[in-house]
C-alpha positions as CSV (number, residue, x, y, z in Angstrom):
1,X,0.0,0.0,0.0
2,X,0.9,3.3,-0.7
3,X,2.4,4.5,2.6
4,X,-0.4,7.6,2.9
5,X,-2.6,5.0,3.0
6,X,-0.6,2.8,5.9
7,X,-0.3,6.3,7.8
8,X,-4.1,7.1,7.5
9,X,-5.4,3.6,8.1
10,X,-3.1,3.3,11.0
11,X,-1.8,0.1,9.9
12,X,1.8,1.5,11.6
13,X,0.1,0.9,14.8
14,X,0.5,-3.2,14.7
15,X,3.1,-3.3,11.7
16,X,6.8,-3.8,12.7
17,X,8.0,-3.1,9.4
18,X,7.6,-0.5,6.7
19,X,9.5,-1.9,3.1
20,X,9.8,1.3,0.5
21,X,10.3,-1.0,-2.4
22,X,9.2,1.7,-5.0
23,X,7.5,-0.3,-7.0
24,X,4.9,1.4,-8.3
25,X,4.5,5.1,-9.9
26,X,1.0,7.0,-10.0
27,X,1.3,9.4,-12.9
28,X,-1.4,12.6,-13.0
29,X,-2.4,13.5,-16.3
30,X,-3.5,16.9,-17.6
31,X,-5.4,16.5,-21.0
32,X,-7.3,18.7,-23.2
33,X,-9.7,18.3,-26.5
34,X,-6.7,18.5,-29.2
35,X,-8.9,20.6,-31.7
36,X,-9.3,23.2,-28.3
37,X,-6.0,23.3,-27.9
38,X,-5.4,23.7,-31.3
39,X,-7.2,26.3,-31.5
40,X,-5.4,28.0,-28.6
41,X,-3.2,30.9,-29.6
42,X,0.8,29.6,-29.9
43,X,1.1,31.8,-26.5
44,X,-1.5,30.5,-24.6
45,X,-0.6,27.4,-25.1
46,X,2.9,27.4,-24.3
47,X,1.3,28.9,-21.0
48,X,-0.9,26.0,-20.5
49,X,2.0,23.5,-20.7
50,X,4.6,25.4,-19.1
51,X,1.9,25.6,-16.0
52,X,1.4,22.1,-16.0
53,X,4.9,21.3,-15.9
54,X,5.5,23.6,-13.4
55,X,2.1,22.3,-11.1
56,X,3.4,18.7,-11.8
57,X,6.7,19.8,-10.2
58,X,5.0,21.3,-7.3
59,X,3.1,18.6,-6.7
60,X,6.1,16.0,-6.9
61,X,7.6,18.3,-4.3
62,X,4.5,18.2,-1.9
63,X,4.4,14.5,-2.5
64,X,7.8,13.9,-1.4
65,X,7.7,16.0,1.5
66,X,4.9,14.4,2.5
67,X,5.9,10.8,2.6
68,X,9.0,11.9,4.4
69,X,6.9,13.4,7.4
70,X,5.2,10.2,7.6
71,X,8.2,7.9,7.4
72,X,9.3,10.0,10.1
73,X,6.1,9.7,12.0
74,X,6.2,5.5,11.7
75,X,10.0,5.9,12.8
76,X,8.9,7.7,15.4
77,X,6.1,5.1,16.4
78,X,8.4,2.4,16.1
79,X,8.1,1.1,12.8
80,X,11.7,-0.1,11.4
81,X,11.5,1.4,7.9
82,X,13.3,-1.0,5.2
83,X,15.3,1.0,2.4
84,X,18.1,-1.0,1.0
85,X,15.8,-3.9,-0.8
């Protein structure tokens, strides 16, 4: 399970072990009609897909930083956290 979901469903609280294996990636997509976006001045959308770069980047960032509190809040409950798999 993704470790948000160990974190919110307490599952920390009777689980010795925490294994980051990785193993699995979650993309977010951002799509749009192709003939709106066509019709999209060159500007505009250059704006549109430089924002969305930029929000998926900020969101990776938010992402990490959160799964770092909680691996620090399972360490901190006791949970031996497994990196080196």
């Amino acid at each position: 399970h993704p470790i948000n979901v160990v974190w919110s469903a307490k599952f920390f609280e009777v689980q010795k072990y925490l294994s980051l294996t990785h193993h699995a990636y979650s993309p977010l997509l951002v799509v749009i009609n192709k003939a709106k976006f066509d019709g999209l001045s060159p500007e505009f959308q250059q704006a549109l897909v430089s924002s969305a770069q930029e929000a998926g980047n900020y969101q990776r960032k938010l992402v990490a930083e959160d799964q770092q509190k909680i691996i620090d809040g399972m360490k901190e409950a006791g949970v031996e956290v497994i990196t080196d798999l």
